[in-house]
C-alpha positions in Angstrom: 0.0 0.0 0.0 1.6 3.3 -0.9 0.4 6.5 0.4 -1.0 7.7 -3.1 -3.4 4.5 -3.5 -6.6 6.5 -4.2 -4.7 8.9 -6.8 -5.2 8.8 -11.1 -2.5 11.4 -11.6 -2.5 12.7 -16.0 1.4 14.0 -16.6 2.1 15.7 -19.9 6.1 16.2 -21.0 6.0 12.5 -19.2 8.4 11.0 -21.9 11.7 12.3 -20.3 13.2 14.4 -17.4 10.9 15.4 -14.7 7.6 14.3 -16.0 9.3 10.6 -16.1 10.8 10.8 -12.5 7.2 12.2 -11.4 5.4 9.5 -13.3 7.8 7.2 -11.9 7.7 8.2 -8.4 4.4 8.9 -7.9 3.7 5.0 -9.1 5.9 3.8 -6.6 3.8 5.4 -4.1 0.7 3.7 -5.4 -0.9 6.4 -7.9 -2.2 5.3 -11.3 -0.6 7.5 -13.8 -1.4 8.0 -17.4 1.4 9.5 -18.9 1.3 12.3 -21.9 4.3 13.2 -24.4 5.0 13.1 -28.1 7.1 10.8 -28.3 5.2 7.4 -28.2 8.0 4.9 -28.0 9.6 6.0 -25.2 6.2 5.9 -23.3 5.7 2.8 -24.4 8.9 1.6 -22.4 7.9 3.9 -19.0 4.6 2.5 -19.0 6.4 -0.8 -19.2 8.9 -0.3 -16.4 6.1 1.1 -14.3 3.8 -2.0 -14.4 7.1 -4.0 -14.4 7.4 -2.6 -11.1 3.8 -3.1 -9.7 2.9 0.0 -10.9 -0.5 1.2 -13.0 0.7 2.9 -16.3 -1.5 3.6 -19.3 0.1 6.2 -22.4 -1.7 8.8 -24.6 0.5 10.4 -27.4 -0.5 13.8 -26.5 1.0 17.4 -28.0 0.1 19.8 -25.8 -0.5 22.1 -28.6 -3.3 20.5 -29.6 -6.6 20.7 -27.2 -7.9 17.6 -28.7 -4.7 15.9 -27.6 -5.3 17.1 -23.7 -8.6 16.1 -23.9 -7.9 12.5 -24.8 -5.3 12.2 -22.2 -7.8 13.2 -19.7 -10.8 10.8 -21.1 -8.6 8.3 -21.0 -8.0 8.6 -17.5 -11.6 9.0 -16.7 -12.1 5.6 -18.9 -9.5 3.4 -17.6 -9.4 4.7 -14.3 -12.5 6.0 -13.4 -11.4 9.5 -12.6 -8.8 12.2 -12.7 -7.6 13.5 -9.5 -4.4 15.7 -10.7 -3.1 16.8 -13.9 0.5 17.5 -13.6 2.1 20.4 -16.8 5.2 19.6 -17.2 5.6 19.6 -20.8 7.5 22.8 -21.9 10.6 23.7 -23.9 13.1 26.5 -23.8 14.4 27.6 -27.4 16.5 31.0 -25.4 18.2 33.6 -27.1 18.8 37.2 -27.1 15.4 39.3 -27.6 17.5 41.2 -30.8 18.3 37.6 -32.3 14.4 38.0 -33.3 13.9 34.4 -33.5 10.1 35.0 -33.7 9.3 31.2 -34.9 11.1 30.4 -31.3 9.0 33.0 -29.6 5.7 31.1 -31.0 7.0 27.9 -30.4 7.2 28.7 -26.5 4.1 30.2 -26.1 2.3 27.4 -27.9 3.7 24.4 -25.5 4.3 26.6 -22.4 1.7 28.8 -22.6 -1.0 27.6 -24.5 0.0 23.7 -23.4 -0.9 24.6 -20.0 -4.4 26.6 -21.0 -5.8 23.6 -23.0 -4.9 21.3 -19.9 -6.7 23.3 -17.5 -9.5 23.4 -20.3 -9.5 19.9 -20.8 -9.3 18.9 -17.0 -11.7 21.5 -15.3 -15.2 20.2 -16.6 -13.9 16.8 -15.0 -12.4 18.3 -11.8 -15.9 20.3 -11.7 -17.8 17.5 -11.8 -16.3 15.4 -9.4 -15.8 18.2 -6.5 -12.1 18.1 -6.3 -9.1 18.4 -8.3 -5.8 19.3 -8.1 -3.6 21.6 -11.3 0.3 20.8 -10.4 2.1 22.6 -12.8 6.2 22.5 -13.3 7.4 26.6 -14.1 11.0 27.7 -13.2 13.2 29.8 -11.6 13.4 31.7 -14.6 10.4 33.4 -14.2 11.5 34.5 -10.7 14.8 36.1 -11.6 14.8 37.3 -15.1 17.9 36.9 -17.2 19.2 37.9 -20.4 18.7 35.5 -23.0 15.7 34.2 -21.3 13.1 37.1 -21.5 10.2 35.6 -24.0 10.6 32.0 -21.7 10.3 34.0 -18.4 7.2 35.2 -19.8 5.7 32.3 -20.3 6.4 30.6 -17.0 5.4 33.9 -15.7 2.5 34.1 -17.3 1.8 30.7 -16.5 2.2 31.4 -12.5 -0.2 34.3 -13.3 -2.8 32.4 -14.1 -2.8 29.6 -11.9 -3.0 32.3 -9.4 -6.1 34.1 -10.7 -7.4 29.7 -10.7 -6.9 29.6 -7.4 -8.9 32.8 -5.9 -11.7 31.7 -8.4 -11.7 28.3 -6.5 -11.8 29.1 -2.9 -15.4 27.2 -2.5 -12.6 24.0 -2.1 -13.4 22.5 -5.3 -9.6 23.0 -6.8 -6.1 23.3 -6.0 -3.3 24.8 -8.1 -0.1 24.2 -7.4 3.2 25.9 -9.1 6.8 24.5 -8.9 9.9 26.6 -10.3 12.5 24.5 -10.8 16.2 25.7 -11.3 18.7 23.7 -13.0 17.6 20.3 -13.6 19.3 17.8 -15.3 17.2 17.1 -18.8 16.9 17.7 -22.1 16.2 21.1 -21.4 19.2 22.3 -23.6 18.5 20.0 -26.4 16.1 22.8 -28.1 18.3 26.1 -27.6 19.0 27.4 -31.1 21.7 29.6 -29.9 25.0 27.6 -29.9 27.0 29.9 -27.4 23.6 29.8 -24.6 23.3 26.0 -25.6 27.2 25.5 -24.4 27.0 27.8 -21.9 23.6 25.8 -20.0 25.0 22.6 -20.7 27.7 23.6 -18.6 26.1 24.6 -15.7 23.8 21.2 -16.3 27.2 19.4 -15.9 28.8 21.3 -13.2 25.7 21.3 -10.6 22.3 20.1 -12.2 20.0 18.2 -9.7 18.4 14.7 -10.6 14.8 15.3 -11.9 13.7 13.0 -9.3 14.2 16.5 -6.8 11.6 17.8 -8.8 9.6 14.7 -8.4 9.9 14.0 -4.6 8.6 17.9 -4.7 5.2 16.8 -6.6 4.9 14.2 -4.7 4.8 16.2 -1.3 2.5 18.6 -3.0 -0.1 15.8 -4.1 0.3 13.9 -1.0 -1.5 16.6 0.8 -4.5 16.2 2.8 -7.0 17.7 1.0 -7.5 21.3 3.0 -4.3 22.2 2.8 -2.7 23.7 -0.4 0.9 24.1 -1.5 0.7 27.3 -3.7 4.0 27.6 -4.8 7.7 25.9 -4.3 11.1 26.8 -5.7 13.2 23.9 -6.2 17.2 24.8 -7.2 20.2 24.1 -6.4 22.2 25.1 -3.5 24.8 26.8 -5.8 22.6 28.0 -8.1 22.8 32.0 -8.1 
C-alpha cells in the first residue's frame, strides 16, 4: 500500500526528465498514472517499467498544442481509471536567445507548448475536476520566471505568465473545489538544452547542467509532497534549485 493508493495522476512532458521521475515516483507510491508526451516509444517503455514494477501505467501520445490531444489524455484517464484526480504540466521547452536575435518562430514555439500547453490542460481537465468536486492543477514553471535573465526574457514570460494564471485559478476556487499548485524548478538535469537554437547559450547551459544540475527526481519528490497533501491544505507555490545555483 503506498500512500497515493486512491490517486489517477495525468502528466504531460511524461516521456523524459521530470515528468518521467514524477510519473515514476508517484507510481511507486501507489498512484495510477497516465502518462502524456510526443514521443510514443519511449512511453511505451515507461509505462512498461512502471507495471514491471507493480505500478499502473496507461500512455496517450498527446502534443500539448493541440486541445484535442489534452482532452484525450484526460478521457482516458476517466475511462481506464475511473477519474482524474491531478493533472500534472510539465511539458515545456526552452528555445532561449537574445530578444535582438528575433527568432520570432522560437517565440511562437514557447508560447504554444508553455503557454498555451498549459491553457488547453486546464481546459481539458476542469469540466472533469468540476464534476467530481475536487481536483488538483500541479504545474512545473522555473526559476526563470523568478529572476529574469538575459537570454531568457520571452521564456520567463511564459512561465510567468503561467504562475499568473494559476493564481487568478486559485482565488476563483476558494469554494474547495480546486487546488493549483506551481513549482519553479532551477537547474535540472534534462533535455532542457536540447532545443536552444543559440549555440554559445546551448554551451553555456550545458555547462552549468554538468557542473551542478539536480536529478529530476528532486523535482519529483517535490510533486509528490505537493499531491500527497491532505485535502485542505494547499501548497501554492515551491522553488526547487540548487544550493549553488545563483
Amino acid at each position: 500500500m503506498g500512500s497515493l493508493d486512491d490517486k489517477v495522476v495525468a502528466i504531460t512532458g511524461a516521456s523524459s526528465g521530470i515528468g518521467a521521475a514524477t510519473a515514476r515516483r508517484l507510481a511507486s507510491q501507489g498512484a495510477a498514472v497516465v502518462l502524456g508526451a510526443r514521443r510514443a516509444d519511449r512511453l511505451d517503455a515507461l509505462a512498461s517499467e512502471i507495471e514491471a514494477a507493480g505500478g499502473r501505467a496507461t500512455r496517450v501520445t498527446v502534443d500539448v498544442t493541440r486541445a484535442e490531444d489534452l482532452e484525450r489524455l484526460v478521457e482516458t484517464a476517466v475511462a481506464t481509471y475511473g477519474r482524474l484526480d491531478v493533472l500534472v504540466s510539465n511539458a515545456g521547452i526552452g528555445p532561449i536567445s537574445p530578444m535582438s536575435a528575433r527568432r520570432r518562430t522560437d517565440w511562437d514555439a514557447m508560447i504554444d507548448v508553455n503557454l498555451r500547453g498549459v491553457l488547453h490542460g486546464i481546459d481539458a481537465a476542469l469540466p472533469v475536476f468540476e464534476a467530481r468536486g475536487r481536483g488538483h492543477f500541479v504545474t512545473i514553471v522555473s526559476t526563470a520566471g523568478l529572476k529574469i535573465v538575459p537570454t531568457m526574457a520571452v521564456y520567463a514570460a511564459t512561465k510567468n505568465a503561467v504562475r499568473t494564471i494559476l493564481e487568478g485559478l486559485r482565488q476563483e476556487s476558494t469554494d474547495g473545489t480546486l487546488k493549483t499548485t506551481a513549482i519553479s524548478p532551477g537547474y535540472v538535469r534534462t533535455e532542457f538544452g536540447d532545443s536552444i537554437t543559440d549555440p554559445a547559450i546551448r554551451d553555456e547551459i550545458g555547462r552549468g547542467m554538468e557542473a551542478f544540475a539536480l536529478d529530476p527526481d528532486a523535482v519529483a519528490r517535490a510533486v509528490e509532497f505537493a499531491v500527497d497533501q491532505p485535502w485542505e491544505v494547499e501548497i501554492g507555490e515551491m522553488s526547487i534549485r540548487p544550493t549553488v545555483q545563483g
